[in-house]
N, C-alpha and C positions, 0 to 999 in steps of 0.2 A: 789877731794880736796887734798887727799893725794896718788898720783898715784904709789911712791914706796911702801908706805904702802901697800895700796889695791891688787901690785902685790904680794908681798909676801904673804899676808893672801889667794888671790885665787891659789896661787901655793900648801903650804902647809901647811894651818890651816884651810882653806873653804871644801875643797872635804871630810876632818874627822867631822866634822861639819855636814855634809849635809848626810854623811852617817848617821847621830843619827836624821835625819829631823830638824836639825836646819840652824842659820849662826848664822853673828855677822855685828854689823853696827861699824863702828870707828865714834866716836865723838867730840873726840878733839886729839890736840898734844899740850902739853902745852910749853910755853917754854924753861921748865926745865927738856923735855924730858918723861914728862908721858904720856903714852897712853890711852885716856879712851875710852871706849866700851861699849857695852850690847848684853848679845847673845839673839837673837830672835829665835821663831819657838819650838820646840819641847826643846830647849837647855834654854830657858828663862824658870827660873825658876825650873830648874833642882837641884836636892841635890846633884847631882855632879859639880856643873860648877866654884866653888872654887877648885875644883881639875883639873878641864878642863885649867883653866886660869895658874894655876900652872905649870900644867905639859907640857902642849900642845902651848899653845901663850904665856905665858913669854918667854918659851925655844926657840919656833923658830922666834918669834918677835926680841928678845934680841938678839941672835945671829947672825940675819943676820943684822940688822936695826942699827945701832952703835948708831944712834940719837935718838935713843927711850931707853932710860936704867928701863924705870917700866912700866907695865901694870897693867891696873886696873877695875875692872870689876862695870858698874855703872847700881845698879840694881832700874830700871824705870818703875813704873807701868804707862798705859794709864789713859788719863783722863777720857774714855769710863767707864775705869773698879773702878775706885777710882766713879763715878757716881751712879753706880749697889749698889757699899758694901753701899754707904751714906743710896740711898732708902731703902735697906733691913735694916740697922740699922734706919734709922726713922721710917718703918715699925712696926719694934719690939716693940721697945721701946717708942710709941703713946697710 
């Protein structure tokens, strides 16, 4: 969908990613330039991945990608898992 995207994220934001057992999906490009995302794997849901987004894919997104000027990290839980918490909170609270 986005093939310049995707190369530069597996050149150099995939393989540090994947060393901490994560990735990342890209979701949109909007027209105004923002990239949105969500990192999956070990890295979804991480108390670092505001620092991740910061340090690591703002910086080499931005710099290589002229068309992308923000990234933004778009944090998605499953329907799976939004399913789970409902039964445990009607559980409870029956």
């Amino acid at each position: 969908m986005y093939p310049e995207i995707e190369e530069v994220l597996d050149q150099y934001v995939r393989p540090l990613l994947r060393a901490h057992g994560g990735d990342m999906e890209v979701l949109e490009l909007t027209d105004d330039g923002v990239l949105r995302f969500r990192l999956r794997g070990r890295c979804a849901g991480c108390p670092a991945a505001d620092l991740t987004t910061e340090d690591l894919i703002r910086a080499e997104v931005t710099q290589r990608l002229p068309q992308v000027r923000q990234v933004e990290l778009v944090y998605k839980v499953s329907e799976e898992l939004l399913q789970q918490a409902r039964a445990i909170l009607r559980d409870h609270y029956l």
